[in-house]
MMTF fields as JSON, N, C-alpha, C and O atoms, coordinates in Angstrom:
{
  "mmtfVersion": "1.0.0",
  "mmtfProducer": "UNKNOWN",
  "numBonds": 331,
  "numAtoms": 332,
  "numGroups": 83,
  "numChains": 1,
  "numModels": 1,
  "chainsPerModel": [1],
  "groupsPerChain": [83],
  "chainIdList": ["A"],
  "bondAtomList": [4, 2, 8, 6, 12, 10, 16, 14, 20, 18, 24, 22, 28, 26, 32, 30, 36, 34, 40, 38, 44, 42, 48, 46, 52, 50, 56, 54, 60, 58, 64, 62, 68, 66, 72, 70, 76, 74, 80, 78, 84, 82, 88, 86, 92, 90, 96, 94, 100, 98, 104, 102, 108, 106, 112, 110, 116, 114, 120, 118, 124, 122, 128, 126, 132, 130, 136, 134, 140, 138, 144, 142, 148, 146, 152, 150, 156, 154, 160, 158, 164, 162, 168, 166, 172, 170, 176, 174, 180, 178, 184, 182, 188, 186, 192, 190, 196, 194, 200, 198, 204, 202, 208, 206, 212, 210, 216, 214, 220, 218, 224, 222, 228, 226, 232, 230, 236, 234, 240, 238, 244, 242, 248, 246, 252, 250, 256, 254, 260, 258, 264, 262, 268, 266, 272, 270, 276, 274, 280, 278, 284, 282, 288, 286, 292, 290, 296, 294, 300, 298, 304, 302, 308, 306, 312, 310, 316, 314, 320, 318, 324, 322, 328, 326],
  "bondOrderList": [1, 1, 1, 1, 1, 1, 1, 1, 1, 1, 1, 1, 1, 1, 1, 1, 1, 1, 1, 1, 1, 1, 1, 1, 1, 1, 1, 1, 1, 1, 1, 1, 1, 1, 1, 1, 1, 1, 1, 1, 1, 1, 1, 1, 1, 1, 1, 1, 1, 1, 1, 1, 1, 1, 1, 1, 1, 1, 1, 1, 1, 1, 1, 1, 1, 1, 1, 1, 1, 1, 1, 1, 1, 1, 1, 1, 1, 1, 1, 1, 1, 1],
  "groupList": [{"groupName": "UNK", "atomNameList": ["N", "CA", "C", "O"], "elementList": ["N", "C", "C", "O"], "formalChargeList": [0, 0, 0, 0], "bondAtomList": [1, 0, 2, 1, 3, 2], "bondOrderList": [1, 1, 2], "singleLetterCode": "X", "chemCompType": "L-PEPTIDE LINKING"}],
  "groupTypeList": [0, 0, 0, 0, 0, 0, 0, 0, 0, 0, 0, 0, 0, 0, 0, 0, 0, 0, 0, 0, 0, 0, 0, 0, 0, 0, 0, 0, 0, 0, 0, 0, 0, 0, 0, 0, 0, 0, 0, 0, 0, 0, 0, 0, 0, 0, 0, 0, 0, 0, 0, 0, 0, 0, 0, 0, 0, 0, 0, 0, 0, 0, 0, 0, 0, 0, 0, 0, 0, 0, 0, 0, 0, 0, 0, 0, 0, 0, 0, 0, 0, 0, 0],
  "groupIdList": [1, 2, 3, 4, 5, 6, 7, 8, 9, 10, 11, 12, 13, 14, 15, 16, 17, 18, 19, 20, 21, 22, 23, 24, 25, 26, 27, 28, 29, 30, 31, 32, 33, 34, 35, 36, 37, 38, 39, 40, 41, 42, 43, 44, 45, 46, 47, 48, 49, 50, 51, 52, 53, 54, 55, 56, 57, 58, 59, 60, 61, 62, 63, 64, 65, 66, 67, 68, 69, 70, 71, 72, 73, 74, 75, 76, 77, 78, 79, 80, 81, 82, 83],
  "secStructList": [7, 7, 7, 3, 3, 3, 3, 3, 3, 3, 7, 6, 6, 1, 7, 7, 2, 2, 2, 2, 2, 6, 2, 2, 2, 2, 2, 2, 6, 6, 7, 6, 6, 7, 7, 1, 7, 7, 7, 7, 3, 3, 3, 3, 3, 7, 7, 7, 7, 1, 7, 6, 6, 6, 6, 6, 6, 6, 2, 2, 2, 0, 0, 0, 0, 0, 0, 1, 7, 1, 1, 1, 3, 3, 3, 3, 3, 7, 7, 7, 7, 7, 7],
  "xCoordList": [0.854, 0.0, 0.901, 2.094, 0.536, 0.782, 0.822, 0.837, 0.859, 0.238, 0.889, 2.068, -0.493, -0.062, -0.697, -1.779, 0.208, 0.281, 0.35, 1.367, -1.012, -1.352, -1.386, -2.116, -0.522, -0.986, -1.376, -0.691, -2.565, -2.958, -2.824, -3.389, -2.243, -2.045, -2.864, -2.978, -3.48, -3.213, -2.12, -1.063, -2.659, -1.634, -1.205, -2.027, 0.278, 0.888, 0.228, 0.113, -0.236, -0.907, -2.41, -2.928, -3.618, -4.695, -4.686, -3.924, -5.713, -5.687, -6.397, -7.143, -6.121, -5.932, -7.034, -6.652, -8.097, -9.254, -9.089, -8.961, -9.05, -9.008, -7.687, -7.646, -6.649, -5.359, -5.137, -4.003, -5.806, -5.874, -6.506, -6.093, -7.967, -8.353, -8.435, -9.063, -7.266, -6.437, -5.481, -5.401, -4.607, -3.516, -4.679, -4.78, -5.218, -6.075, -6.444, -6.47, -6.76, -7.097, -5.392, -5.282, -4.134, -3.307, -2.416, -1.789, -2.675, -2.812, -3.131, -2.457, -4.964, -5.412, -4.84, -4.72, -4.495, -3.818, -2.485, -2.13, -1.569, -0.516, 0.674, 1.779, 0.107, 1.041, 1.569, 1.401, 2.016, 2.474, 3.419, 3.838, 4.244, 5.351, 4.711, 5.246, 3.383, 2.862, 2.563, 2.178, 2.997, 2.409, 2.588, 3.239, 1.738, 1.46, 1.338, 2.041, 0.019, -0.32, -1.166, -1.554, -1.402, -2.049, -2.408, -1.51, -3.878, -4.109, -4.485, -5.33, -3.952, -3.976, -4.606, -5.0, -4.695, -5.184, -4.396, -3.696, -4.092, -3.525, -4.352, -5.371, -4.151, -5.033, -4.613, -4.193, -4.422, -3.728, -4.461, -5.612, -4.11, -5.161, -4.323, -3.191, -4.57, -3.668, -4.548, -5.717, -3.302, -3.506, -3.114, -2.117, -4.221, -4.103, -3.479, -4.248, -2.208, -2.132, -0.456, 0.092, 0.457, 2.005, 3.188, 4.404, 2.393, 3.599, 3.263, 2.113, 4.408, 4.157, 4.602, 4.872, 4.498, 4.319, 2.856, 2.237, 2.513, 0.528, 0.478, 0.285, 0.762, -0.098, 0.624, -0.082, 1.441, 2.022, 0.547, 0.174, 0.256, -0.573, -2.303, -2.929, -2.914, -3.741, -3.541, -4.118, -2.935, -2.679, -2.892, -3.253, -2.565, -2.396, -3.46, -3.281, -4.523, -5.742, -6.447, -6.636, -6.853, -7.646, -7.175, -8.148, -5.921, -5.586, -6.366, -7.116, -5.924, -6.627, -8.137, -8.863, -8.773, -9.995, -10.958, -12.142, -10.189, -11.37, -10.729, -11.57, -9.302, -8.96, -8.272, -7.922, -7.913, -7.905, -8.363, -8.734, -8.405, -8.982, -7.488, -6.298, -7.854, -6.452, -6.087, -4.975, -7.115, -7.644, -6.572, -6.017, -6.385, -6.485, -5.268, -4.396, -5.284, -4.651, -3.003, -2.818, -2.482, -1.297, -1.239, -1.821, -0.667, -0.523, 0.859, 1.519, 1.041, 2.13, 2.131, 1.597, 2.655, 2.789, 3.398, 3.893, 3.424, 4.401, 4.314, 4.176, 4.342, 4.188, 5.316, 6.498, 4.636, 5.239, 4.944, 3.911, 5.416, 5.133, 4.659, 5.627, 3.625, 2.822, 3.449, 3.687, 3.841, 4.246, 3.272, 3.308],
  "yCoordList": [-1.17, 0.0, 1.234, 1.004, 2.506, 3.589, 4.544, 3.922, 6.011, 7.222, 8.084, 8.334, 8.548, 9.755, 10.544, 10.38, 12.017, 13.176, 13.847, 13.872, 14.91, 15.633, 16.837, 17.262, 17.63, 19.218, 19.58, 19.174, 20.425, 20.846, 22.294, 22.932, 23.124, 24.298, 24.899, 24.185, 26.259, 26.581, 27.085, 27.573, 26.833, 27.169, 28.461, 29.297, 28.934, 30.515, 31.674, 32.874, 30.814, 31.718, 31.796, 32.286, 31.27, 31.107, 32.279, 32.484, 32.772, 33.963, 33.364, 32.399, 34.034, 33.162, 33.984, 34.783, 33.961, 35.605, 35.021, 35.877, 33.667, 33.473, 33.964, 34.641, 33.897, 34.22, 35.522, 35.931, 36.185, 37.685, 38.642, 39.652, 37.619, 38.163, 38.208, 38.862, 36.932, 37.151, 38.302, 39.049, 38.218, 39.199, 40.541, 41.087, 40.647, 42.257, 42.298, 43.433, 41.257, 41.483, 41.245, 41.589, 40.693, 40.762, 42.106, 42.252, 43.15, 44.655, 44.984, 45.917, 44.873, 45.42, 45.505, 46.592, 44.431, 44.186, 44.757, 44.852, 45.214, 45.841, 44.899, 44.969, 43.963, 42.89, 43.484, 42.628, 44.404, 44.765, 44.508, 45.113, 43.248, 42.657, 41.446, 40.962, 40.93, 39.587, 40.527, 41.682, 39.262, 39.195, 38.021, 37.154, 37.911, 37.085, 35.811, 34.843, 35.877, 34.924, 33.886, 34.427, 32.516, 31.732, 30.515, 30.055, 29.975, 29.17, 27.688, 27.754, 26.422, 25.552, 24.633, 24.988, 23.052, 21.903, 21.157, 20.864, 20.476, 19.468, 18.037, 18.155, 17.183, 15.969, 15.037, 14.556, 14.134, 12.811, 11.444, 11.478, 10.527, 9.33, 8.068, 8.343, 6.671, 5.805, 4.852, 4.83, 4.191, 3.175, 2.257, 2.327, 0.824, 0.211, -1.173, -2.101, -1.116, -1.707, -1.954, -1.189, -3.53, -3.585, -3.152, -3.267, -2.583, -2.257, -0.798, -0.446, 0.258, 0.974, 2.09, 3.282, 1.094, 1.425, 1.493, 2.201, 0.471, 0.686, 2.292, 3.358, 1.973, 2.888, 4.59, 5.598, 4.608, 5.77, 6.33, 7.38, 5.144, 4.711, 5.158, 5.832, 4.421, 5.117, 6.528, 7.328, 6.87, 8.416, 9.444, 10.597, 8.777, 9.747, 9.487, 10.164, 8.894, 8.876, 9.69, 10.888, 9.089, 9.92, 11.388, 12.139, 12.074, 13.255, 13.874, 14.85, 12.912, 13.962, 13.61, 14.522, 12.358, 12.666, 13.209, 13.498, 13.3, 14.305, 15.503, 16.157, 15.737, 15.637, 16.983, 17.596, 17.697, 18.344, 18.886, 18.0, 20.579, 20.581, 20.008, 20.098, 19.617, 19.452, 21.128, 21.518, 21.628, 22.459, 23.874, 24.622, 24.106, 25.129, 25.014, 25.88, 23.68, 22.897, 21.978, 21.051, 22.234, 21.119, 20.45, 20.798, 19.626, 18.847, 17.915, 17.464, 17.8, 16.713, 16.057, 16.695, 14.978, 13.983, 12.895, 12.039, 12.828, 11.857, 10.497, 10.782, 9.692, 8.432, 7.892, 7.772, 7.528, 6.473, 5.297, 5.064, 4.603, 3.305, 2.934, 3.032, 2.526, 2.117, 0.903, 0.147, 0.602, -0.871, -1.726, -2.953],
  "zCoordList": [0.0, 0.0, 0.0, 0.198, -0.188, -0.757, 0.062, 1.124, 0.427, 0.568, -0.43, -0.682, -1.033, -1.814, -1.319, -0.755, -1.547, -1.704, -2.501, -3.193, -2.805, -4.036, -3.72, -2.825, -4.482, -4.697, -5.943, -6.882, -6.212, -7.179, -7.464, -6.576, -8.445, -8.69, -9.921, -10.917, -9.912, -11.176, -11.838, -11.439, -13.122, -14.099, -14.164, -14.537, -13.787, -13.519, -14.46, -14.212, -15.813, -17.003, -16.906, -17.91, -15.51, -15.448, -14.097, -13.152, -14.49, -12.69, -11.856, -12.016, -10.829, -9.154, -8.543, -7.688, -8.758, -7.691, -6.37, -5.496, -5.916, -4.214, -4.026, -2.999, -4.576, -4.305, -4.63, -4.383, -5.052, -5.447, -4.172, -3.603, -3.998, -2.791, -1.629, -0.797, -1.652, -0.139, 0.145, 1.12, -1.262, -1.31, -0.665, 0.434, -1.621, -0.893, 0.521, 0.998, 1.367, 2.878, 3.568, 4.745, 2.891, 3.471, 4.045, 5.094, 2.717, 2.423, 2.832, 3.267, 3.587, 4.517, 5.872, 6.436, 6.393, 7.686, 7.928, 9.103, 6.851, 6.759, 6.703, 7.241, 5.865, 5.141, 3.695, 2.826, 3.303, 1.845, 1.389, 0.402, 2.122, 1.138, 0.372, -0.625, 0.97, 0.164, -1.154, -1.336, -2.081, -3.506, -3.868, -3.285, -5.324, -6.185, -5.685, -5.973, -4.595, -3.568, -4.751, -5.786, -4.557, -5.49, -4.424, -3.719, -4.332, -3.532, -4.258, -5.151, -3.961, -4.54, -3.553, -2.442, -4.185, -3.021, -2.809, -3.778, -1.495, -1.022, -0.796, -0.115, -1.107, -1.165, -1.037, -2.089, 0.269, 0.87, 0.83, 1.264, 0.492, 0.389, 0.192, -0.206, 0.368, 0.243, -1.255, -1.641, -1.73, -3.164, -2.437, -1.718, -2.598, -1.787, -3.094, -3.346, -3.72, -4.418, -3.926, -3.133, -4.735, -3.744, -4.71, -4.562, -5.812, -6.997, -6.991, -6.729, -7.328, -7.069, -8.649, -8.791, -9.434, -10.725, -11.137, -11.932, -10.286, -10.748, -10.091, -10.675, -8.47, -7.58, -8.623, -8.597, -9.092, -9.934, -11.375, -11.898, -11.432, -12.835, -12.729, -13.547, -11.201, -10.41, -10.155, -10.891, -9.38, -8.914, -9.842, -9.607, -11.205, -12.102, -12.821, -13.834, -12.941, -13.491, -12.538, -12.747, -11.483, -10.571, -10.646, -10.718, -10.651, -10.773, -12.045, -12.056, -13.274, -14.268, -14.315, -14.712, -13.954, -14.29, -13.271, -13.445, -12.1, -11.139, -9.936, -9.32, -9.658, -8.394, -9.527, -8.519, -10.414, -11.211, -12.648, -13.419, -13.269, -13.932, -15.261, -14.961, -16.26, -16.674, -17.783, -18.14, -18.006, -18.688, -17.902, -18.707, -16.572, -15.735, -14.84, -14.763, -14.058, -13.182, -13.276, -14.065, -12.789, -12.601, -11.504, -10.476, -11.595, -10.331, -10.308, -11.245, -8.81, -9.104, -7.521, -6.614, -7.311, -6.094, -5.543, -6.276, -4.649, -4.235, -3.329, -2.139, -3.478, -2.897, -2.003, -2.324, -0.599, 0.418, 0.537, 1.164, 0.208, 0.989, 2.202, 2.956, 2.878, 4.024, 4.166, 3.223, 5.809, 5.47, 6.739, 6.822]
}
């Protein structure tokens, strides 16, 4: 078995409004060195499979067909071994 670890980003060329409109309340508070804030997802879960060429193979389906947009989104992750 597995644990992966997923972060999902957008794409640096797609705009960020949650990450935009954090930056603006960070400004408010008298944070004015933050910029070009961008908020992404983190997403942990285990592949319950003992090769870890599959669990690579899984991870990366589920990534593009639901857990990102592929359109918008990148992603990338990393796998432990559970023992």
């Amino acid at each position: 078995m597995f644990k992966a670890k997923v972060l999902v980003k957008r794409r640096p060329s797609i705009l960020d409004p949650q990450g935009k409109a954090i930056e603006i309340g960070a400004n408010h508070l008298g944070l004015t060195n933050v910029k070009n804030t961008r908020i992404g997802k983190f997403i942990e879960f285990d592949v319950d499979v003992k090769d870890k060429s599959k669990a690579e193979k899984e991870v990366n389906l589920y990534c593009n067909k639901l857990l990102s947009n592929p359109i918008m989104e990148d992603y990338e992750f990393t796998l432990e071994e559970v023992k």
